[in-house]
MARVEXGU-737427 format. One line per field, with one value per atom (N, C-alpha, C, O): residue number from 1; residue in one letter; atom name; x, y, z. Coordinates in nm, 4 decimals. Layout:
BEGIN
i	(NUM;...)
aa	(A;...)
at	(CA;...)
u	(X;...)
v	(Y;...)
w	(Z;...)
***
This chain:
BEGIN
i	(1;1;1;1;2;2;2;2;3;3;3;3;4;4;4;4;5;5;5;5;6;6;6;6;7;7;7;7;8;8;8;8;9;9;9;9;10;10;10;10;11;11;11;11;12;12;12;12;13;13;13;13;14;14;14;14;15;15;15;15;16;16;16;16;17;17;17;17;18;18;18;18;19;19;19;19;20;20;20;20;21;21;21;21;22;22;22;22;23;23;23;23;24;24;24;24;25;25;25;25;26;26;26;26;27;27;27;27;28;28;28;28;29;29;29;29;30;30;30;30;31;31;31;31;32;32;32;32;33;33;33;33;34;34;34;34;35;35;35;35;36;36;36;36;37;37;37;37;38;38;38;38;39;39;39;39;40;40;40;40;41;41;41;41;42;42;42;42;43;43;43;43;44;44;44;44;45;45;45;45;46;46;46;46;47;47;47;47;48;48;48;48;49;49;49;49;50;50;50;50;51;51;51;51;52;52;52;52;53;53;53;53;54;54;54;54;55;55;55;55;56;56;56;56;57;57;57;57;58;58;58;58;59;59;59;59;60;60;60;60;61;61;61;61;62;62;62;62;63;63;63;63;64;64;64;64;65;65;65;65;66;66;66;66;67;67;67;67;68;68;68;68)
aa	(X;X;X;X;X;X;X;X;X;X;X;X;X;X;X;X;X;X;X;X;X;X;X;X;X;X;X;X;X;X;X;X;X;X;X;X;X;X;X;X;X;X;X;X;X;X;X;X;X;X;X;X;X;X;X;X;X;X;X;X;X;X;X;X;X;X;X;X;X;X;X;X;X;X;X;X;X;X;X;X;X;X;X;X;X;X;X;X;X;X;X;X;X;X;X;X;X;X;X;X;X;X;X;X;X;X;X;X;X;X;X;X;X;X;X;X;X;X;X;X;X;X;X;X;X;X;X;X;X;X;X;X;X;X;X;X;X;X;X;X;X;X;X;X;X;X;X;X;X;X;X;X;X;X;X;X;X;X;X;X;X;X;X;X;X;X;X;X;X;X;X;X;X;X;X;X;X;X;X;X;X;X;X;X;X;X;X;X;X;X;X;X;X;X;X;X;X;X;X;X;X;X;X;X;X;X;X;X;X;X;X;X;X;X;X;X;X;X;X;X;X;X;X;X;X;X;X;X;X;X;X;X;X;X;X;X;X;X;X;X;X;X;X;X;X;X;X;X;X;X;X;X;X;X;X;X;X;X;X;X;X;X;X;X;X;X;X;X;X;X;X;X)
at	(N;CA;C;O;N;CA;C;O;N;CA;C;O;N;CA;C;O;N;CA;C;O;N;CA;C;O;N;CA;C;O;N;CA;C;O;N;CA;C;O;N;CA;C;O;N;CA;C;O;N;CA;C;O;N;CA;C;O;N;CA;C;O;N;CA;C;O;N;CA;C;O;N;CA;C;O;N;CA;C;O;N;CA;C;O;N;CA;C;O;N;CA;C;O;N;CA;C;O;N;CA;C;O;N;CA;C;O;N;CA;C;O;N;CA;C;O;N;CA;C;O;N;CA;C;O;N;CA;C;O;N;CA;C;O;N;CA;C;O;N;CA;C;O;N;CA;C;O;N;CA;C;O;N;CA;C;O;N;CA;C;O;N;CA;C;O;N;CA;C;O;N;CA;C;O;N;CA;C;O;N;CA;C;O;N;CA;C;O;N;CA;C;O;N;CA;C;O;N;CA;C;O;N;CA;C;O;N;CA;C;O;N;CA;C;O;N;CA;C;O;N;CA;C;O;N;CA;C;O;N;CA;C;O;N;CA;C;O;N;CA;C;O;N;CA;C;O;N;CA;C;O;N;CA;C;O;N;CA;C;O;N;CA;C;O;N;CA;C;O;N;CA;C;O;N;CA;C;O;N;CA;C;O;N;CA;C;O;N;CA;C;O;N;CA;C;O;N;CA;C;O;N;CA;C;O)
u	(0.5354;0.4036;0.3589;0.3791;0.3134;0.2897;0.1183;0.0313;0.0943;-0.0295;-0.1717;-0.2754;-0.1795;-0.2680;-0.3009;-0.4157;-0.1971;-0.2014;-0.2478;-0.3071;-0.2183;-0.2785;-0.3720;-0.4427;-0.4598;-0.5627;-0.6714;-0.7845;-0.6060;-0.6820;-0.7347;-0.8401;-0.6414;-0.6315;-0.6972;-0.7422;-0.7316;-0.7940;-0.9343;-1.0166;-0.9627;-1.1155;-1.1620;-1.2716;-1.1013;-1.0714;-1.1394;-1.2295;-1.0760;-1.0739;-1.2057;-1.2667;-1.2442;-1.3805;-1.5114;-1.6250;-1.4873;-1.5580;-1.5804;-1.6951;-1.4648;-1.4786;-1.5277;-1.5736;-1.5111;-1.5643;-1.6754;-1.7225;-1.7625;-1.8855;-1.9669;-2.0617;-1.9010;-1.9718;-1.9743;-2.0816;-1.8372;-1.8611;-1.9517;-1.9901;-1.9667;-2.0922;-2.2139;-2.3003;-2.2464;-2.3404;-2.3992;-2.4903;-2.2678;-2.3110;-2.3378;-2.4064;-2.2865;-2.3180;-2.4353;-2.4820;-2.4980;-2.6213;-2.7238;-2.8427;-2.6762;-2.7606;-2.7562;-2.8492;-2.6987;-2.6442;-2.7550;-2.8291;-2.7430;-2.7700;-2.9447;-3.0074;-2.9858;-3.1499;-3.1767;-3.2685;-3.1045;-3.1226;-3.1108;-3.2240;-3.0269;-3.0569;-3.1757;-3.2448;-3.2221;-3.3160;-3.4733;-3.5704;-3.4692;-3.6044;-3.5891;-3.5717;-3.5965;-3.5906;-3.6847;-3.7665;-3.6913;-3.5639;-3.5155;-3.5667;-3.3759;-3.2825;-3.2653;-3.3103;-3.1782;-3.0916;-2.9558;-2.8969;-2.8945;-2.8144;-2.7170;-2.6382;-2.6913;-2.6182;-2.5697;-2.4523;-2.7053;-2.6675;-2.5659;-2.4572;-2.6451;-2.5521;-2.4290;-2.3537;-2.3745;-2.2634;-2.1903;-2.0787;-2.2549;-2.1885;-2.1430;-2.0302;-2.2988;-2.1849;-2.0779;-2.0213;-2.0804;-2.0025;-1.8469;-1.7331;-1.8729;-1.7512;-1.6788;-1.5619;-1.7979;-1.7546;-1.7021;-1.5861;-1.7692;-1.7753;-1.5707;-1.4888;-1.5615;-1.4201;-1.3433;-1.2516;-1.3531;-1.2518;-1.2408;-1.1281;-1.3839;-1.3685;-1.2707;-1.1918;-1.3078;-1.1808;-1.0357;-0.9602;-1.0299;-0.9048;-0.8443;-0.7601;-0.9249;-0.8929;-0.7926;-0.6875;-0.9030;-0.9426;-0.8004;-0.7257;-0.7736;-0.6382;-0.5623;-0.5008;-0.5401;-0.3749;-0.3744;-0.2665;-0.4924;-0.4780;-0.4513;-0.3882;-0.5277;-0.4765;-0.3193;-0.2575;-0.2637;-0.1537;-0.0520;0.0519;-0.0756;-0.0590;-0.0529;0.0592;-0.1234;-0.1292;-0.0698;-0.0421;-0.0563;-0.0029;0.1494;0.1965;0.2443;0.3972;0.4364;0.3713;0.5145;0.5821;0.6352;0.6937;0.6258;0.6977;0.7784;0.7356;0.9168;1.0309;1.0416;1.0628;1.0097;0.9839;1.1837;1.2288)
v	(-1.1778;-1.2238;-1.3283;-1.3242;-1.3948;-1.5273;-1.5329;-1.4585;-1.6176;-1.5211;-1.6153;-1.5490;-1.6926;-1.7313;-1.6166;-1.5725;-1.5532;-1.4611;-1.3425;-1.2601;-1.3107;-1.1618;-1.1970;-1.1062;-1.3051;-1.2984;-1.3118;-1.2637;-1.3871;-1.3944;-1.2037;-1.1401;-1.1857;-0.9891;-0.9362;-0.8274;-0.9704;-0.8819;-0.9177;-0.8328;-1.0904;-1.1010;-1.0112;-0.9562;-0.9948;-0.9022;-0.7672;-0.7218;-0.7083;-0.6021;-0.5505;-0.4536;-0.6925;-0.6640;-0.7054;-0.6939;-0.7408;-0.7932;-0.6608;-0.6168;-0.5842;-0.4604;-0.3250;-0.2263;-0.3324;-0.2434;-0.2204;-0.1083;-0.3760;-0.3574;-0.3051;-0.2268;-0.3704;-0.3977;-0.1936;-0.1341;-0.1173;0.0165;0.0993;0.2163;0.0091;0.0906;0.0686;0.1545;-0.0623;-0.1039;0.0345;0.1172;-0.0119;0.1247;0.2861;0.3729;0.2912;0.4239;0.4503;0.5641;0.3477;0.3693;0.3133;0.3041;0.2736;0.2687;0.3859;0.4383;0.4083;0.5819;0.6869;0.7527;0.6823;0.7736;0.7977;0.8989;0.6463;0.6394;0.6769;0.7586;0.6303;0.7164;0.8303;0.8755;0.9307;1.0736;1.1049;1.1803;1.0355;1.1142;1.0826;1.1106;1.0104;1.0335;1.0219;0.9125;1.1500;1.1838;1.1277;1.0799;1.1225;1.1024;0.9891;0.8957;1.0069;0.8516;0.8695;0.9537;0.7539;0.7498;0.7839;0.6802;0.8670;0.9022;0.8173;0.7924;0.7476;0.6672;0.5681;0.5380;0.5048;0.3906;0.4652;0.4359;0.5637;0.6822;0.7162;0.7513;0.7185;0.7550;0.6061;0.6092;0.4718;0.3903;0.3569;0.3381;0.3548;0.3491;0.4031;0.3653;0.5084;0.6312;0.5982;0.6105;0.5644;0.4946;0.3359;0.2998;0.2607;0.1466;0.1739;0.1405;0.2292;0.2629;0.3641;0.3524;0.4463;0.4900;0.3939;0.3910;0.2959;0.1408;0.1074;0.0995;0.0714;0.0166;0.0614;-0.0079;0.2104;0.2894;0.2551;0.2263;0.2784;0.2718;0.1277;0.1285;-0.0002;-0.1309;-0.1313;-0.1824;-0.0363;-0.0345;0.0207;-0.0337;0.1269;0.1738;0.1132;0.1035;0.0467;-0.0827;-0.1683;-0.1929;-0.2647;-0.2876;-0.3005;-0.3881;-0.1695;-0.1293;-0.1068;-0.1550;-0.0164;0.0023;-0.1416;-0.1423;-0.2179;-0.3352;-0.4087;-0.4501;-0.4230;-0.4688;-0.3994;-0.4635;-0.2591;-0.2062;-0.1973;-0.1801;-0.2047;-0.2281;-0.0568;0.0410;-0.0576;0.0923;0.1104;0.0124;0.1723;0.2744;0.4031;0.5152;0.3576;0.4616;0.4891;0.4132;0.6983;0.7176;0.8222;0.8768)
w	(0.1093;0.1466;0.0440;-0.0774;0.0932;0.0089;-0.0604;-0.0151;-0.1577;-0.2158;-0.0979;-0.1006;-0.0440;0.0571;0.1393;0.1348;0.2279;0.2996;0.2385;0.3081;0.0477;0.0220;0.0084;0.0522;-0.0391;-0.0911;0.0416;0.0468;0.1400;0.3088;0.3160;0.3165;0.3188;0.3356;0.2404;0.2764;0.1047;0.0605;0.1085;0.1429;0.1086;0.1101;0.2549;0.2442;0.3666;0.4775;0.4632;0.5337;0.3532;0.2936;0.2780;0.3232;0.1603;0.1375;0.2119;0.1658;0.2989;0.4063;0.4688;0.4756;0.5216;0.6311;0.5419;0.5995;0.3800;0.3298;0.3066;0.2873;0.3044;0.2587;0.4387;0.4455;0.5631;0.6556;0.6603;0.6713;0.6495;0.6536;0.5438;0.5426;0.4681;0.3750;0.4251;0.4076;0.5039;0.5594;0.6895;0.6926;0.7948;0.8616;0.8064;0.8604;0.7243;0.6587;0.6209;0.6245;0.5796;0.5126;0.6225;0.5922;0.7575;0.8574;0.9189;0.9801;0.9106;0.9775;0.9385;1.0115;0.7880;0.6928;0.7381;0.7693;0.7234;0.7809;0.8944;0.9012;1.0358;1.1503;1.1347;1.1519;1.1064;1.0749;1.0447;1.1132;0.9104;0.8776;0.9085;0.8382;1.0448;1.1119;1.2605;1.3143;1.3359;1.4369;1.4680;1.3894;1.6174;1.6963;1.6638;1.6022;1.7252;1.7198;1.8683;1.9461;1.8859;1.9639;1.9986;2.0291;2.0055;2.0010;2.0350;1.9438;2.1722;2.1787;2.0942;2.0726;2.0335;1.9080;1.8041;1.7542;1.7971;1.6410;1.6868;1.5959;1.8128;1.8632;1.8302;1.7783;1.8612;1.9047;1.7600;1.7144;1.6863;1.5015;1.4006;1.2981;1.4817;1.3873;1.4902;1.4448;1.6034;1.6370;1.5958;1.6095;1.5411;1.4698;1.3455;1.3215;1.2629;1.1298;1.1140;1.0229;1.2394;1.2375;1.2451;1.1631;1.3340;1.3559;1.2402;1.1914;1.1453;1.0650;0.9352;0.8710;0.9204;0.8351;0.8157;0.7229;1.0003;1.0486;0.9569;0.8671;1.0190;0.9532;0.8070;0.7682;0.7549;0.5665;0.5306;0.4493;0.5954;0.6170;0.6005;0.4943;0.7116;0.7329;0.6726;0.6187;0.6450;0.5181;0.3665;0.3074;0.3086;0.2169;0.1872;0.0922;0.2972;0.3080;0.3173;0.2513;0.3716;0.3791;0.2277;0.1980;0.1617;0.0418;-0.0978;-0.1992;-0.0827;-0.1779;-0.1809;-0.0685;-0.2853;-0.2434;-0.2087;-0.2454;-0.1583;-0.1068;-0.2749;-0.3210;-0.3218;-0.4365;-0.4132;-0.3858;-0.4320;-0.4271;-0.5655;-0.6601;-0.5568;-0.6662;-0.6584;-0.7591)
***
């Protein structure tokens, strides 16, 4: 991997990490004043999993495999 491409991927990285802290802490406030919407809270907590997911393959992506 060439370093254009890691560094494309990390800024990626940090792009999708902050946007999942973002939802989290939108999350966090809907909870705590009823009512919400449920649907919206459904629809974030399903973004916010994508977004994991992302953070995942990524990461994994960027770190070298180590044969121990």
């Amino acid at each position: 991997m060439d370093q254009p491409d890691f560094e494309q991927m990390r800024r990626k990285l940090a792009e999708l990490k902050s946007e999942h802290r973002d939802l989290d802490d939108i999350i966090t406030q809907l909870s705590e004043n009823p009512p919400f919407d449920q649907l919206q809270m459904q629809r974030l907590k399903k973004r916010k999993l994508s977004l994991k997911d992302q953070i995942l393959k990524l990461e994994d992506a960027l770190l070298p495999d180590i044969i121990a």
